[in-house]
NUDREN-385656 format. One line per field, with one value per residue: residue number from 1; residue in one letter; z, y, x of N, C-alpha, C in turn. Coordinates in nm, 3 decimals. Atoms other than C-alpha are relative to their C-alpha. Layout:
REM residues N
num: (NUM:...)
residu: (A:...)
n.pz: (Z:...)
n.py: (Y:...)
n.px: (X:...)
ca.pz: (Z:...)
ca.py: (Y:...)
ca.px: (X:...)
c.pz: (Z:...)
c.py: (Y:...)
c.px: (X:...)
This chain:
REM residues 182
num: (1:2:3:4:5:6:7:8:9:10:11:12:13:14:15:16:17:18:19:20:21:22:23:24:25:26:27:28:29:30:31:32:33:34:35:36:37:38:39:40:41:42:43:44:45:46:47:48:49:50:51:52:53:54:55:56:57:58:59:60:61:62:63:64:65:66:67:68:69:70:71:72:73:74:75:76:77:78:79:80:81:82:83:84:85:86:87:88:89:90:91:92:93:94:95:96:97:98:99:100:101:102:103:104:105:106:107:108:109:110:111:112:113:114:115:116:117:118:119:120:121:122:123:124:125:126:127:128:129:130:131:132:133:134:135:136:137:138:139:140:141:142:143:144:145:146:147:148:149:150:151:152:153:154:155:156:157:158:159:160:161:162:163:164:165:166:167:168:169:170:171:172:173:174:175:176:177:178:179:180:181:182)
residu: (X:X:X:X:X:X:X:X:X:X:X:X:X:X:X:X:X:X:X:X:X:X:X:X:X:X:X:X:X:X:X:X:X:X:X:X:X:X:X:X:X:X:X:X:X:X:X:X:X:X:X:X:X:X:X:X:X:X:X:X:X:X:X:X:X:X:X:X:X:X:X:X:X:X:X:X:X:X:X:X:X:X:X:X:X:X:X:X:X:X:X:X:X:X:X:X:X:X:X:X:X:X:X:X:X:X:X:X:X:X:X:X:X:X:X:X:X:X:X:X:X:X:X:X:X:X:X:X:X:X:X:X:X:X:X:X:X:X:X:X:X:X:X:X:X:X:X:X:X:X:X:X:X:X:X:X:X:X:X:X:X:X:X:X:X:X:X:X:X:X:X:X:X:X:X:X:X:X:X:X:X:X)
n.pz: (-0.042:-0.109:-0.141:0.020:-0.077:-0.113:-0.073:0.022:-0.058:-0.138:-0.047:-0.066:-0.146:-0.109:-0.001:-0.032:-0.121:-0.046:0.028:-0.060:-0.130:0.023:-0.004:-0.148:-0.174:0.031:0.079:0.127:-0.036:0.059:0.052:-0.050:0.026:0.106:0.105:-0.051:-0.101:0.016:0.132:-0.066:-0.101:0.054:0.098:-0.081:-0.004:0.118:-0.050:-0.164:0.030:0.076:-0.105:-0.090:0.141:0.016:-0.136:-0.060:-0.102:-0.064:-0.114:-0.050:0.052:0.078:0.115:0.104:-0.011:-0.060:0.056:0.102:-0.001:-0.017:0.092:0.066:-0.099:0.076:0.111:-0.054:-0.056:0.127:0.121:-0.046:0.020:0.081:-0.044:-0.047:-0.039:-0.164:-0.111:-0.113:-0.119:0.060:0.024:0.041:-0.124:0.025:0.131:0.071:0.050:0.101:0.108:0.105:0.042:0.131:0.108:0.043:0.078:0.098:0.121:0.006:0.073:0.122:0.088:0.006:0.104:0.181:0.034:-0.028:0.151:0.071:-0.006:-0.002:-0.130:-0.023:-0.151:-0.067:0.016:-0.088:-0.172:-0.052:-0.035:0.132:-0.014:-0.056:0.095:0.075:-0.087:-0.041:0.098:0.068:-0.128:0.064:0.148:-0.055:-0.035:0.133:0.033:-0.085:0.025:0.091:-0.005:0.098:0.152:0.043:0.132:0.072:-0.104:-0.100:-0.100:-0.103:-0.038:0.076:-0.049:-0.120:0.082:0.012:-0.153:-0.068:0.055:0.015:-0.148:-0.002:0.070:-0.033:-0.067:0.009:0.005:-0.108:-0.061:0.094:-0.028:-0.182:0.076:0.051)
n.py: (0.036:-0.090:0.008:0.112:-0.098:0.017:0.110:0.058:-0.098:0.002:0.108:-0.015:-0.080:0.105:0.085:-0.107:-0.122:0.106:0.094:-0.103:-0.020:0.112:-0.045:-0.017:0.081:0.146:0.006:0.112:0.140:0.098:0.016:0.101:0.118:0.035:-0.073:0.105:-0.021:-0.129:0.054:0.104:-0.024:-0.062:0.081:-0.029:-0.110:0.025:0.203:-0.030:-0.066:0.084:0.031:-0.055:-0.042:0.105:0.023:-0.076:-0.013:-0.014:-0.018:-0.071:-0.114:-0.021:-0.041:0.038:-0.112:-0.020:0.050:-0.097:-0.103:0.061:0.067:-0.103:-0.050:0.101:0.031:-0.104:0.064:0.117:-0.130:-0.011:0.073:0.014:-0.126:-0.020:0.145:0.021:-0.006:0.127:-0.092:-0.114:-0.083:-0.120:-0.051:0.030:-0.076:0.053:0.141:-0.061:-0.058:0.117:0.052:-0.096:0.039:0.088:-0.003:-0.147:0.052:0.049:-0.063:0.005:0.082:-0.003:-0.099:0.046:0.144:-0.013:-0.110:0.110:0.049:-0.133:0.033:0.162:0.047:-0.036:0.101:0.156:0.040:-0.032:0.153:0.029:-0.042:0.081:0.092:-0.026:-0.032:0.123:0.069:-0.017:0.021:0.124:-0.032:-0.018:0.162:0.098:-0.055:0.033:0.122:-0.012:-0.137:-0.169:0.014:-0.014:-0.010:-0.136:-0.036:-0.115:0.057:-0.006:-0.117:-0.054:0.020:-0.051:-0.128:0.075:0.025:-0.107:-0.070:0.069:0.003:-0.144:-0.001:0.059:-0.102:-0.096:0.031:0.011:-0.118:-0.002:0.075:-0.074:-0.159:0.060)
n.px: (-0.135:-0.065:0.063:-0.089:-0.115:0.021:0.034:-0.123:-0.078:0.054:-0.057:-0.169:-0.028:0.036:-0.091:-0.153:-0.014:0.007:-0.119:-0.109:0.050:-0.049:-0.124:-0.021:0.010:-0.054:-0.100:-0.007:-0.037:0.062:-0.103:-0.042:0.079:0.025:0.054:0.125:0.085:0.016:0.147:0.046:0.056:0.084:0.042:0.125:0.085:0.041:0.087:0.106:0.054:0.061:0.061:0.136:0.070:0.078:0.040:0.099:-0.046:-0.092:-0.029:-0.083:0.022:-0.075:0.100:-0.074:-0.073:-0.142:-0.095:-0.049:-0.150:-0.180:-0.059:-0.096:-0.136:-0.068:-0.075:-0.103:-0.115:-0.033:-0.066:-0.100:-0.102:-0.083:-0.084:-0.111:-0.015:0.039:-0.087:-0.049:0.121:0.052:-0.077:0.097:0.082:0.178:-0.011:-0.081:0.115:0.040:-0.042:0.050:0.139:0.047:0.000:0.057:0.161:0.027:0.013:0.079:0.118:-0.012:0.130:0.153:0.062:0.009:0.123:0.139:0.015:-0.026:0.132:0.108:0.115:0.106:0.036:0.115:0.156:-0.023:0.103:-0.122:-0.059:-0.159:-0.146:-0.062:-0.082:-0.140:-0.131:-0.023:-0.067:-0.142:-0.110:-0.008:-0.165:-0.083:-0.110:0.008:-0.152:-0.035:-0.067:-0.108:-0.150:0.053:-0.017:0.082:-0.008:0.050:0.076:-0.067:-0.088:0.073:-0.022:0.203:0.149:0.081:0.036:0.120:0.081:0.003:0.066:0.154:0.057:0.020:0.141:0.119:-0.010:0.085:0.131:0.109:0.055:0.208:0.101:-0.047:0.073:0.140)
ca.pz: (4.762:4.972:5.256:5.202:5.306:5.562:5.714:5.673:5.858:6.153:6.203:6.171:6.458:6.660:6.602:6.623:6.944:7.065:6.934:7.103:7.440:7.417:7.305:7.665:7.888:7.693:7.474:7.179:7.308:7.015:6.819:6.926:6.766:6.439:6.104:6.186:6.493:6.432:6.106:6.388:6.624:6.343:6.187:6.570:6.582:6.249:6.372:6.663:6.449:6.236:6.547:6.711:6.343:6.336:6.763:6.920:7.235:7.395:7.613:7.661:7.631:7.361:7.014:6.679:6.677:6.884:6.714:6.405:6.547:6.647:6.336:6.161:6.470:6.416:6.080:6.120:6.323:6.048:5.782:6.019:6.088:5.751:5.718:5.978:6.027:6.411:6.712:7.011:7.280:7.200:7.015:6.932:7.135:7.121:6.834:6.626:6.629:6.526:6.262:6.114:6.182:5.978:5.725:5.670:5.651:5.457:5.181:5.240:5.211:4.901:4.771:4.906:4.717:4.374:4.416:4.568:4.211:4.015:4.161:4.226:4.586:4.579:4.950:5.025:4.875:5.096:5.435:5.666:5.737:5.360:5.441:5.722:5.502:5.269:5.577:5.667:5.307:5.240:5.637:5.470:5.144:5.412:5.590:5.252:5.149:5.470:5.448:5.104:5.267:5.107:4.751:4.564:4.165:4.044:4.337:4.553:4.848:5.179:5.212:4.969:5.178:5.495:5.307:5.208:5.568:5.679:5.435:5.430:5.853:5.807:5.531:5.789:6.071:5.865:5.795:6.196:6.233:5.918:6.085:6.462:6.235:6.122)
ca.py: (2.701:2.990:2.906:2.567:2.767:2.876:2.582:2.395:2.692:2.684:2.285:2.311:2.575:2.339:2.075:2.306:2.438:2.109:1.968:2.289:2.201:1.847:1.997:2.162:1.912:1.585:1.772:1.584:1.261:1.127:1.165:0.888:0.649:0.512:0.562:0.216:0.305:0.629:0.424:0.199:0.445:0.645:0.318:0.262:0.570:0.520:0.096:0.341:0.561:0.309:0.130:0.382:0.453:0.091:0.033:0.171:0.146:0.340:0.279:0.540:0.876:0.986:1.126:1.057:1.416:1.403:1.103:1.282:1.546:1.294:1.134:1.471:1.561:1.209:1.225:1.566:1.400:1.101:1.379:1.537:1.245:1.160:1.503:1.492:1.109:0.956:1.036:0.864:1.143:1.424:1.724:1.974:2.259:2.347:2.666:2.460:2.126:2.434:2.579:2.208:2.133:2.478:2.375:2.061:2.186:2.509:2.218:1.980:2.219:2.323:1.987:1.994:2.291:2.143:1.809:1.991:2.260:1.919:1.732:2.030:1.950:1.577:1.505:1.711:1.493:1.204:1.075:1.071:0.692:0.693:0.902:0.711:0.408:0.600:0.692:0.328:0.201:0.457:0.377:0.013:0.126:0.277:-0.051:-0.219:0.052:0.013:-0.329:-0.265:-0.078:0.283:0.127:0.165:0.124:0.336:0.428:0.774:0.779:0.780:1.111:1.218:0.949:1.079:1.415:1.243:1.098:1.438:1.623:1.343:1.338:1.760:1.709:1.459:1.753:2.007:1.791:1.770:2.123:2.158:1.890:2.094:2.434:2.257)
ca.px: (-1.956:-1.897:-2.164:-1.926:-1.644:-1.737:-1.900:-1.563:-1.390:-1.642:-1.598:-1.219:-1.220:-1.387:-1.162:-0.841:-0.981:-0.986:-0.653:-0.475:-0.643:-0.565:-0.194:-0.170:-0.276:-0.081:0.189:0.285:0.308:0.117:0.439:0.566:0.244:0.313:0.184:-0.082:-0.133:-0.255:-0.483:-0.580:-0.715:-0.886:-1.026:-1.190:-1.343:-1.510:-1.617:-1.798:-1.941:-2.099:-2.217:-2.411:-2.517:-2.682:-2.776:-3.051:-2.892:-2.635:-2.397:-2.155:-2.229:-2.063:-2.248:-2.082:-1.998:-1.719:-1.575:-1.586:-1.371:-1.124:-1.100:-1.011:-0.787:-0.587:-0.592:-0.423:-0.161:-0.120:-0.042:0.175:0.360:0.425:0.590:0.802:0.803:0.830:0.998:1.105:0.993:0.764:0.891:0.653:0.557:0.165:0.257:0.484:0.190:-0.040:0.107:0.129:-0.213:-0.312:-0.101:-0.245:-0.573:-0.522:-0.424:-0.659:-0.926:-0.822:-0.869:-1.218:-1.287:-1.169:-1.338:-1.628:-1.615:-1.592:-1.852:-2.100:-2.152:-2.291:-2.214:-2.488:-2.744:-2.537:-2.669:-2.408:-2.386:-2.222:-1.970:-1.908:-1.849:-1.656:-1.394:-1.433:-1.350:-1.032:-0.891:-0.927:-0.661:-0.481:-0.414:-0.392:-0.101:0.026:0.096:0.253:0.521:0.346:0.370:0.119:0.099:-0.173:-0.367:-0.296:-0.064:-0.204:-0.163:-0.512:-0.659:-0.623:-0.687:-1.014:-1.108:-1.066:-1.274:-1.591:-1.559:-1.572:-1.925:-2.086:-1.992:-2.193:-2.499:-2.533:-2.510:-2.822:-2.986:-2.932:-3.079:-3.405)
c.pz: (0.111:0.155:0.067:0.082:0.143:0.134:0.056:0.113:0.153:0.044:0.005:0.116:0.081:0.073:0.054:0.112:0.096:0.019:0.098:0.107:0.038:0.017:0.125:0.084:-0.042:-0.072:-0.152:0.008:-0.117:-0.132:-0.010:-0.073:-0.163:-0.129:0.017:0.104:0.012:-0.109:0.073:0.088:-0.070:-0.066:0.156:0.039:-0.094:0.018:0.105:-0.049:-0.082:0.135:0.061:-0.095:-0.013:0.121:0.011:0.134:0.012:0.087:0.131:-0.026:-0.081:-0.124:-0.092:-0.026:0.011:-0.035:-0.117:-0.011:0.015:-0.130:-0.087:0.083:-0.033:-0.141:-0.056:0.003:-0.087:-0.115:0.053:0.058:-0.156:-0.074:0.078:0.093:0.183:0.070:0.114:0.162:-0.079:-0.024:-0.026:0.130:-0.061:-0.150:-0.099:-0.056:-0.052:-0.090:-0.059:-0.023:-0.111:-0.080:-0.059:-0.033:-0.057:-0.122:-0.046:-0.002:-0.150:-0.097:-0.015:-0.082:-0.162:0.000:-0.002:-0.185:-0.104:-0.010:0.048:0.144:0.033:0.107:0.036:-0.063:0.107:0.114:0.089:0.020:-0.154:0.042:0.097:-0.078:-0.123:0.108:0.042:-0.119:-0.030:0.118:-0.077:-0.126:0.064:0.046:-0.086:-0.067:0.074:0.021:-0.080:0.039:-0.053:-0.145:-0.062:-0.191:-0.084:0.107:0.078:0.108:0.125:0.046:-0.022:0.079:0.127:-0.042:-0.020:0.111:0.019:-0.077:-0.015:0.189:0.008:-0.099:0.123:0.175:-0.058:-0.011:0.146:0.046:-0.072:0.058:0.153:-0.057:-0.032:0.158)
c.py: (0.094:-0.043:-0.153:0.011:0.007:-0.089:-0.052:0.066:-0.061:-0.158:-0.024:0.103:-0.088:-0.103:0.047:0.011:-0.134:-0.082:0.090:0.014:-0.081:0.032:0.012:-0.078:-0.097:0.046:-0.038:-0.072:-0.078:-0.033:-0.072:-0.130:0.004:0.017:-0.119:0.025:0.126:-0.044:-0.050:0.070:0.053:-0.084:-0.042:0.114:0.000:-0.134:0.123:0.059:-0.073:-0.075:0.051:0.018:-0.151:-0.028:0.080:0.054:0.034:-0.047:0.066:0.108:0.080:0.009:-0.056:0.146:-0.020:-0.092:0.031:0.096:-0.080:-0.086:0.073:0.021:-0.101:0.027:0.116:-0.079:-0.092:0.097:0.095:-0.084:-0.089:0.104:-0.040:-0.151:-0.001:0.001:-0.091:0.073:0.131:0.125:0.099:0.064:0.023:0.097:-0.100:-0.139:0.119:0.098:-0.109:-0.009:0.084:-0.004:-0.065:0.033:0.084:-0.120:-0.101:0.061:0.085:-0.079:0.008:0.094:-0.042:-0.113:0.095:0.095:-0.099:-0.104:0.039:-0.068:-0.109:-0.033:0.083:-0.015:-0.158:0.033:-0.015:-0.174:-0.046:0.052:-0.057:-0.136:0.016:-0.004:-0.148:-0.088:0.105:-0.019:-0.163:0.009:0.018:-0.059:-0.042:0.046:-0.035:-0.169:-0.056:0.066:0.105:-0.043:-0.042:-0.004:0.122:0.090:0.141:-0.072:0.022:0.109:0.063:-0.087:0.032:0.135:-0.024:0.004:0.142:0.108:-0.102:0.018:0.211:0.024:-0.073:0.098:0.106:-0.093:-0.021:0.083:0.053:-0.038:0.077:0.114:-0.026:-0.018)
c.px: (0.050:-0.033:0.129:0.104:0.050:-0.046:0.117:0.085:-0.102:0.060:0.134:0.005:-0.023:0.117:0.142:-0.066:0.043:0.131:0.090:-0.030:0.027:0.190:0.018:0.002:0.072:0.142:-0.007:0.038:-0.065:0.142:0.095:-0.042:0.073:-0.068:-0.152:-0.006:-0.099:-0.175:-0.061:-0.134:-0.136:-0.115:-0.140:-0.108:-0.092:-0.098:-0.117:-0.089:-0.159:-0.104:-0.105:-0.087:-0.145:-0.072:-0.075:0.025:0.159:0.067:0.117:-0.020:0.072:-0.078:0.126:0.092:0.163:0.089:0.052:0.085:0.126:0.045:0.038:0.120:0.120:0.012:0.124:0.145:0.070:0.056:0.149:0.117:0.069:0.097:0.104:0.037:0.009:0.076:-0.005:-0.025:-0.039:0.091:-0.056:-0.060:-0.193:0.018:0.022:-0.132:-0.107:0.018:-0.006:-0.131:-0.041:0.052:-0.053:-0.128:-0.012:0.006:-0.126:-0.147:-0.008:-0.035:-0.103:-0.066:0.018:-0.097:-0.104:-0.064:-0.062:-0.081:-0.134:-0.039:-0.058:0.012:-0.078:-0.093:0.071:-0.054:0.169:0.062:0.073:0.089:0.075:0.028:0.109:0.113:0.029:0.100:0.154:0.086:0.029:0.149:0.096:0.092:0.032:0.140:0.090:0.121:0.072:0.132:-0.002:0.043:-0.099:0.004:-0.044:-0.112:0.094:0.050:-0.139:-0.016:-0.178:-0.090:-0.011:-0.051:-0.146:-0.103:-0.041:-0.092:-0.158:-0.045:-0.058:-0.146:-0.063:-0.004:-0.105:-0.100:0.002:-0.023:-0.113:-0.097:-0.077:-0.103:-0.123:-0.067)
């Protein structure tokens, strides 16, 4: 669990370094998108992932990698906008969007550490094209809540599942840096 840890830590830097570079050059104009648009974008990133996952042929240069970061980075943003719900022009300076983001993921890796305690590690006997269908099937609940108007009976909010996304796109991140080490 520790090497775990740390793994987790390295691929969130990444991501963070990324979101706070992004921050600079765009702001927080994404503050603006919606709580579905936001599921929408993360749900194409995920259709792409799967795609190159099944094609033989490329045709944009672009690895799965890097959609993987954006579908933690978004889902970030999705967590932080249900927090501090949606604005009408951007409001966040680049500190202020990271200090949310590191909130969000100081908790959401917390979960990962209980599940992970709980179910001893089993995404690392997965292949990565599951976990991409898991992120595919809980962006799916998402819309599905979504369309309930966030009401839900007995099912978690949308919150654990972008919590979720964001901790299965951060496991199929370390198996490509294992796979990179071999």
């Amino acid at each position: 669990m520790q090497n775990t840890s740390k793994q987790y830590d390295a691929v969130i830097a990444l991501c963070r370094s990324l979101f706070i570079k992004k921050m600079s050059d765009y702001g927080s104009a994404w503050r603006i998108l919606r709580l579905p648009s936001l599921t929408d974008q993360i749900f194409i990133k995920a259709q792409r992932i799967r795609q190159l996952q099944k094609n033989t042929v490329r045709k944009v240069d672009e690895d799965e990698k890097s959609e993987f970061i954006g579908i933690i980075n978004y889902s970030i943003m999705a967590l932080i906008q249900l927090e501090k719900g949606i604005v009408e022009t951007p409001d966040l300076s680049v500190e202020e969007a990271t200090e949310l983001y590191n909130n969000h993921i100081s908790i959401t890796k917390e979960l990962m550490g209980n599940k992970n305690h709980d179910y001893g590690e089993a995404w690392r006997e997965m292949r990565i094209s599951s976990l991409t269908d898991l992120i595919l099937q809980k962006l799916l609940r998402v819309k599905q809540i979504e369309d309930n108007k966030g009401k839900t009976i007995v099912s978690e909010g949308i919150d654990a599942n972008y919590q979720d996304i964001i901790n299965y796109a951060v496991f199929a991140m370390i198996h490509f840096d294992e796979l990179k080490d071999h």
